[in-house]
C-alpha positions as CSV (number, residue, x, y, z in Angstrom):
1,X,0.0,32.2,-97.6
2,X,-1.3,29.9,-95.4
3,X,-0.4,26.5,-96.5
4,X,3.4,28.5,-97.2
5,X,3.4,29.5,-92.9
6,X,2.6,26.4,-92.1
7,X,5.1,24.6,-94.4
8,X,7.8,27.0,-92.9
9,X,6.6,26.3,-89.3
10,X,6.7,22.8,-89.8
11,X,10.4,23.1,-91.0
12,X,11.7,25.1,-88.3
13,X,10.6,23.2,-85.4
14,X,11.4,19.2,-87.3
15,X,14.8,19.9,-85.6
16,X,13.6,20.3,-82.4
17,X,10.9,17.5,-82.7
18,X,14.0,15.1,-83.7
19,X,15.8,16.3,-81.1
20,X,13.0,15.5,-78.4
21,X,12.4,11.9,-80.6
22,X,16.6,11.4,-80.0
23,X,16.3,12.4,-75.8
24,X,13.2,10.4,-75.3
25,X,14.0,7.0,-73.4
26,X,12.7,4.7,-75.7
27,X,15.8,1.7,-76.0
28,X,16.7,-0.3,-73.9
29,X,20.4,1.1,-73.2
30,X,18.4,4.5,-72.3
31,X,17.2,3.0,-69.3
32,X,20.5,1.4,-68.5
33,X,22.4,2.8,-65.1
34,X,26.0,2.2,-64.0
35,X,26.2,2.5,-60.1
36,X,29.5,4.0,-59.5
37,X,31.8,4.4,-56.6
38,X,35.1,6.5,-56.6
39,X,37.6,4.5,-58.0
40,X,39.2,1.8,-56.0
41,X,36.6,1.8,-53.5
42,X,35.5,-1.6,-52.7
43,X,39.2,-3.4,-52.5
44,X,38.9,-5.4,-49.7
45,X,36.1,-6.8,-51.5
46,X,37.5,-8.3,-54.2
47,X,41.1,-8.3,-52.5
48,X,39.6,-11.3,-50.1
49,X,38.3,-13.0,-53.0
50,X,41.5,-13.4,-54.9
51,X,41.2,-10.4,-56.9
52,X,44.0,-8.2,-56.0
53,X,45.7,-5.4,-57.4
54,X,42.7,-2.5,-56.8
55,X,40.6,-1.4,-60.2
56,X,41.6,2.2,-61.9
57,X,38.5,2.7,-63.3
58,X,36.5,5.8,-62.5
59,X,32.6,6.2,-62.9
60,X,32.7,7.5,-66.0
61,X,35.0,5.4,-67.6
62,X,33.0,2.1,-66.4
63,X,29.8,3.7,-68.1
64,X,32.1,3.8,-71.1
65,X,33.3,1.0,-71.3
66,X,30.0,-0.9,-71.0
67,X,28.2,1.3,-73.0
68,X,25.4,2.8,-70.7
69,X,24.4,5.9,-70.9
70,X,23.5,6.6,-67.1
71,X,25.3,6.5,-63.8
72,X,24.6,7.1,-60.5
73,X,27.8,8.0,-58.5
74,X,27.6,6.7,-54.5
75,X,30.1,8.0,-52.3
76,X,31.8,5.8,-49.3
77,X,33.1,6.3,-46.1
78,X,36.9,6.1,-47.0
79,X,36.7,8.1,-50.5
80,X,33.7,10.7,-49.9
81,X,34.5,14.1,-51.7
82,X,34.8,16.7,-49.5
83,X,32.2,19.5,-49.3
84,X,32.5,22.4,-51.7
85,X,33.1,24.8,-48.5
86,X,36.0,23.5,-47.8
87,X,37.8,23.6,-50.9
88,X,36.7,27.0,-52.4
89,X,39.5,28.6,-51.2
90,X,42.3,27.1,-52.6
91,X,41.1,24.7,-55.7
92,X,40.6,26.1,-58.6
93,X,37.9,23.7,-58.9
94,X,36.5,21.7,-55.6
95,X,36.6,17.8,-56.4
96,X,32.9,17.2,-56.6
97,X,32.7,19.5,-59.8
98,X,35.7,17.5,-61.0
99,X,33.6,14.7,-60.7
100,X,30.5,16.7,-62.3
101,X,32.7,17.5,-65.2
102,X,33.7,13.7,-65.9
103,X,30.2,13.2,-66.0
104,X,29.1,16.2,-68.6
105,X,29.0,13.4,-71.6
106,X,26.3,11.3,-69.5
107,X,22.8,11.6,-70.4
108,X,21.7,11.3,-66.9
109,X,23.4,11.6,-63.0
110,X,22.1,10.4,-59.9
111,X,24.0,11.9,-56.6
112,X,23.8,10.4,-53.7
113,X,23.2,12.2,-50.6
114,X,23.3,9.2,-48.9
115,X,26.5,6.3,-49.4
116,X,26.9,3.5,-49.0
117,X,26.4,2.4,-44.9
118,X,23.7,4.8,-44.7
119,X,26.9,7.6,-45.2
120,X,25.9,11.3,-45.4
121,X,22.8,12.7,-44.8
122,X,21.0,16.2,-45.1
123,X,24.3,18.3,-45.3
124,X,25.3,16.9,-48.5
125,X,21.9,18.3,-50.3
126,X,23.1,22.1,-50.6
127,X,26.4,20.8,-52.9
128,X,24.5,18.4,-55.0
129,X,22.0,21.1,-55.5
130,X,24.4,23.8,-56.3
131,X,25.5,21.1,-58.8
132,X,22.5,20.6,-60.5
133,X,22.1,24.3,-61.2
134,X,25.6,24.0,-63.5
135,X,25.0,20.5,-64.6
136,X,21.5,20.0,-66.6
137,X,22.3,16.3,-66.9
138,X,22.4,16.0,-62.7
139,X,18.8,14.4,-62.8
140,X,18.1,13.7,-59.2
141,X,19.5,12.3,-55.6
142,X,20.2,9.0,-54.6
143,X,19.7,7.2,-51.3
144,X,21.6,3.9,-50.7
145,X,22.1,1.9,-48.2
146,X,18.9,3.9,-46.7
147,X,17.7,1.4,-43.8
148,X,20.9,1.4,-41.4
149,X,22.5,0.7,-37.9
150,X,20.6,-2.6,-37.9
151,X,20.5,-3.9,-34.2
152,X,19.5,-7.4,-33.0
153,X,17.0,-7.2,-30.3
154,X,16.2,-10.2,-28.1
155,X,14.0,-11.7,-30.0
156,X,16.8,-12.2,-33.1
157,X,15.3,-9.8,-35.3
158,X,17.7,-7.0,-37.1
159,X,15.8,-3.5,-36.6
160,X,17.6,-0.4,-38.1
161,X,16.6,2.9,-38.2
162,X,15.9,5.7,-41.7
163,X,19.4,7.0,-42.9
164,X,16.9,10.7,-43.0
165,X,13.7,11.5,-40.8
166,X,10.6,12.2,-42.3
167,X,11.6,16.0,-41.5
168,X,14.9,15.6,-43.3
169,X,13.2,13.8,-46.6
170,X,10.9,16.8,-46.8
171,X,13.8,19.6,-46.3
172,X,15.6,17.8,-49.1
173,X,12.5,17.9,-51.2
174,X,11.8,21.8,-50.4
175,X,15.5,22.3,-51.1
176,X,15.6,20.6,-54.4
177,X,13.2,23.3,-55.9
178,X,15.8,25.3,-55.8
179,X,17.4,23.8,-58.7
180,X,14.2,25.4,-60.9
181,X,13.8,22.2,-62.8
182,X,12.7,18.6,-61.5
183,X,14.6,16.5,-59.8
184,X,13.6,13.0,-58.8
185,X,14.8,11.4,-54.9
186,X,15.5,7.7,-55.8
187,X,16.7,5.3,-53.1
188,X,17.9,1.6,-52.7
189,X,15.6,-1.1,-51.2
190,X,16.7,-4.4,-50.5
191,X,14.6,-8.1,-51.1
192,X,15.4,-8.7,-47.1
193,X,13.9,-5.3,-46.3
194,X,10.4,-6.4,-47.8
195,X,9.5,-10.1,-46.4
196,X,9.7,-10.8,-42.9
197,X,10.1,-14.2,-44.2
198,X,12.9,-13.6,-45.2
199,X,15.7,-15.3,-42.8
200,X,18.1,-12.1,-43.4
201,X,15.4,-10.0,-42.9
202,X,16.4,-6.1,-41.4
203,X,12.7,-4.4,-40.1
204,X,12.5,-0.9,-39.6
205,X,11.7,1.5,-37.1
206,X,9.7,3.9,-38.2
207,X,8.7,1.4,-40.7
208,X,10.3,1.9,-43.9
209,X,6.6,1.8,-45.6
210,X,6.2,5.8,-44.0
211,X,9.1,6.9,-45.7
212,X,8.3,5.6,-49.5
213,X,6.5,8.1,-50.1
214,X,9.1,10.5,-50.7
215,X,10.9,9.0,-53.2
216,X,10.2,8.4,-57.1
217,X,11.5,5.1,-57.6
218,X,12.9,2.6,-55.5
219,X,15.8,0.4,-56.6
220,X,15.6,-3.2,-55.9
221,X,18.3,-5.0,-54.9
222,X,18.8,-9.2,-54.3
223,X,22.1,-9.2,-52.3
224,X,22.2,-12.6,-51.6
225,X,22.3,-15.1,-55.0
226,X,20.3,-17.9,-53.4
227,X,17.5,-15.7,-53.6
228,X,17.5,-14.6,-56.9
229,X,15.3,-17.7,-57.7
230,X,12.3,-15.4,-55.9
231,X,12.8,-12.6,-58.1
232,X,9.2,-12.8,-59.7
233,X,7.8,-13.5,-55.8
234,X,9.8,-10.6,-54.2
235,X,8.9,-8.4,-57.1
236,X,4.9,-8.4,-56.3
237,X,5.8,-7.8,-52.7
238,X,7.7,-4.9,-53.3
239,X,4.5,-3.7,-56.4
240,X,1.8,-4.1,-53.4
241,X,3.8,-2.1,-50.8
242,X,5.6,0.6,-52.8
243,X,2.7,4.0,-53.3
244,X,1.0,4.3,-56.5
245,X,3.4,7.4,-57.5
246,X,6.4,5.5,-56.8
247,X,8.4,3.6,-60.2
248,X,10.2,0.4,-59.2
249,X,13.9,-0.3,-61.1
250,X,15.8,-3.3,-60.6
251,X,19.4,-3.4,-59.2
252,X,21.7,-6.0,-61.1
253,X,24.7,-7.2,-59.5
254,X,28.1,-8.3,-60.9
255,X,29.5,-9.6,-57.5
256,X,28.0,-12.0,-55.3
257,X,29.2,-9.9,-51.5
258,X,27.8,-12.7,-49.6
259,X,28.2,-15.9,-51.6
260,X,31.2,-18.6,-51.1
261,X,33.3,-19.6,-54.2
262,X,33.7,-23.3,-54.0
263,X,36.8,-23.6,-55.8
264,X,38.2,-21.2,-53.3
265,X,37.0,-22.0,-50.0
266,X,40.1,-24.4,-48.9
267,X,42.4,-21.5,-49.9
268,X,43.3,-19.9,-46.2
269,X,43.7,-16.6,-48.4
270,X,40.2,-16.9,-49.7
271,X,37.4,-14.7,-47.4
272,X,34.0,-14.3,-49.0
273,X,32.5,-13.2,-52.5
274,X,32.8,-14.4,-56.0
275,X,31.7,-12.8,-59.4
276,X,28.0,-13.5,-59.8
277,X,27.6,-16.9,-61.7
278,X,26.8,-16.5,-65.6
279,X,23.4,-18.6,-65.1
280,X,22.6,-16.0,-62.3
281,X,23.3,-12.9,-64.6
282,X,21.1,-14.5,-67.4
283,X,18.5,-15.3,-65.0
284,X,18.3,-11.6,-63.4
285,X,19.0,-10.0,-67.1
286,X,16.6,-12.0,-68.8
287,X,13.6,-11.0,-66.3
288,X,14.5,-7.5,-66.0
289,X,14.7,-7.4,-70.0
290,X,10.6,-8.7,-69.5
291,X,10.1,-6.6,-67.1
292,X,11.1,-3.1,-68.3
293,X,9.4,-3.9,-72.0
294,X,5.7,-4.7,-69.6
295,X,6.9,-1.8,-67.9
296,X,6.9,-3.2,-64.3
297,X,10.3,-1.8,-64.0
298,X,11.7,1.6,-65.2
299,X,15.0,0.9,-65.3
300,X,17.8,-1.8,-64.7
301,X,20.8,-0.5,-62.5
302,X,24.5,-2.4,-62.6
303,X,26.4,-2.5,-59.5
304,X,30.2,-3.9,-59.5
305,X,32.1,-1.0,-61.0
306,X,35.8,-1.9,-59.3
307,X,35.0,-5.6,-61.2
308,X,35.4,-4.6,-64.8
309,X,39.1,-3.9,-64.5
310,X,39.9,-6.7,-62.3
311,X,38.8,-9.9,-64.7
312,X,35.4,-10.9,-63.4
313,X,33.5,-12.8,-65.6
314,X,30.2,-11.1,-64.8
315,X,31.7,-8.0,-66.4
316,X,31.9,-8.7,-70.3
317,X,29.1,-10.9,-70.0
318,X,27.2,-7.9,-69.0
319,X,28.8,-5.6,-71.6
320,X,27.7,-8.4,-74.5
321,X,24.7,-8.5,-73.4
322,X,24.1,-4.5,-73.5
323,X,25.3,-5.0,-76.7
324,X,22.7,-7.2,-77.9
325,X,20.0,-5.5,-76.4
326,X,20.7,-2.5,-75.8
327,X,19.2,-0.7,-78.9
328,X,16.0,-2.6,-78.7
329,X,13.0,-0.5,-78.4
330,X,10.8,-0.3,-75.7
331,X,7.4,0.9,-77.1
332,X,5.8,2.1,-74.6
C-alpha cells in the first residue's frame, strides 16, 4: 500500500514539479528584459540622427521580435496613459489594461511609476496596483529616470533631487501589499550618479545612498559610450554602495543619446546620437554574459525599442546574439 501511495503521489505532483522546473529562471533569455516605451516615443531622437519616419513597434511586439521574454514598459511625458479614473466611464476598457492585455503572453512586467524625466510619481501606484491584481505576470514597479531636476550650483556641480521622498517610497511599499503577492520596486541608476569622478557627474540631495534601500534591484546604466571602457571599475563602485538586500542588473543600450556620428557630423541635418557601435555592444554583451553566469548581475535590460524598426545596426546584432545565447543555462 505504501510503496503504491507513494508511487501515485509521485505521479500526480511530476506535472506540477515540471511546471516549476519550466518557470524557474534558469537560461539566459529568462533573465532577458526589453525596456519599452509607447510606440513612437523617442522620434526626435533618432529623427536628428538621420533616422526618420517614426518606429510602429509597440512594447510587446519589440519583445517579440527579439525574442525576450521580459519587458518593462516606461511611460513619457508626451504619450503617458491616462489614469484609469478618467476613462472608466466611457471605454469599455481604459488604455493601461489595453496595454496590460498586449502584455498577458510575457513572462514577466515591470510598470513604471516613474518615466522617463523623473515623470509620475506616487499617484500612478493605485492603477499599477489595481493591475497587478488582474495581471499575475505584472511582477513589480519601475523607477527611471529616479535622480531629477539636476541644477548647477556655483561650484559646477549638477545636484538633483529623488523623483519620490522617503515617505512616498514607503507608501508605495505599504500599498503594494495590497496586491496579496510580492512585488519587487526596481529603479534605474546611472554610472554618472555613482563616481564623483565622473566629469558628468549629477549628486544628490538627499543623497541617493538613503533611498537604495527601498528598492530590490537597481538597474545600471552607461549612457555615455566613452565610458563603457570602465564597466568592470564602475561595476565594484556601484557592488560597495548598493545594501546587501539590493540585486544589481545591467542596462544595455542600442543607441548612443550622447555620442557624435562621424560620418554625419558635417551634415547640417545631422544633431546628436548614433546606433551604439558593434564593438561597444560586444563589449557590454560579452561582460554582462560573465557577469550574470558569476551572478554579479541578475539580469541584463535592452533599451532602444523605437530602433528595431528604423534600421539600426545595434538592433539585429542584439537579436543574433540572444539567439546564440539565449538558451544557455545559468546554473546557479
Amino acid at each position: 500500500m505504501k510503496p503504491t501511495f507513494t508511487l501515485l503521489t509521485a505521479l500526480l505532483f511530476a506535472p506540477l514539479a515540471a511546471k516549476a522546473q519550466q518557470v524557474a529562471p534558469d537560461t539566459v533569455r529568462d533573465r532577458l528584459w526589453l525596456f519599452g516605451v509607447p510606440a513612437d516615443g523617442p522620434r526626435l531622437y533618432y529623427e536628428g540622427a538621420g533616422y526618420r519616419g517614426g518606429s510602429r513597434m509597440t512594447p510587446a511586439e519589440g519583445a517579440f521580435w527579439l525574442g525576450v521574454p521580459n519587458l518593462m514598459f516606461i511611460t513619457q511625458p508626451w504619450n503617458q496613459p491616462p489614469a484609469m479614473s478618467r476613462e472608466k466611464a466611457w471605454k469599455s476598457m481604459t488604455t493601461k489594461e489595453q496595454y496590460a492585455i498586449s502584455f498577458e503572453p510575457l513572462k514577466r512586467v515591470q510598470w513604471a511609476a516613474v518615466g522617463s524625466s523623473g515623470l509620475g510619481g506616487l499617484a500612478e501606484v493605485p492603477d499599477i496596483v489595481t493591475l497587478a491584481k488582474k495581471y499575475p505576470n505584472l511582477t513589480g514597479i519601475y523607477l527611471d529616470d529616479f535622480v531629477k531636476d539636476p541644477v548647477k550650483r556655483p561650484d559646477g556641480r549638477k545636484v538633483g533631487k529623488p523623483a519620490m521622498t522617503e515617505a512616498e517610497l514607503k507608501s508605495m511599499r505599504e500599498q503594494l501589499k495590497q496586491v496579496g503577492r510580492p512585488m519587487e520596486v526596481w529603479t534605474t541608476i546611472y554610472s554618472r550618479e555613482i563616481d564623483p569622478k565622473n566629469r558628468d557627474f549629477r549628486d544628490c540631495n538627499p543623497p541617493l545612498g538613503e533611498s537604495l534601500k527601498h528598492f530590490d534591484v537597481l538597474v545600471f546604466w552607461t549612457m555615455n559610450n566613452a565610458e563603457l571602457k570602465d564597466l568592470e571599475k564602475n561595476l565594484a563602485l556601484l557592488e560597495a554602495m548598493k545594501p546587501k538586500s539590493c540585486r544589481i542588473a545591467l542596462g544595455i543600450y542600442l543607441w548612443d543619446y550622447p555620442g557624435i556620428d562621424e560620418a554625419k557630423k558635417d551634415d547640417p541635418t545631422y544633431k546628436i546620437g548614433r546606433p551604439v557601435p558593434l564593438d561597444l555592444m560586444e563589449h557590454q554583451c560579452s561582460l554582462g554574459l560573465k557577469w550574470l553566469k558569476e551572478g554579479r548581475v541578475s539580469d541584463l535590460v535592452i533599451l532602444g525599442l523605437a530602433g528595431i524598426d528604423q534600421g539600426i545596426p545595434s538592433a539585429p546584432w542584439m537579436r543574433d546574439w540572444i539567439k546564440k545565447h539565449g538558451d544557455e543555462k545559468l546554473n546557479r
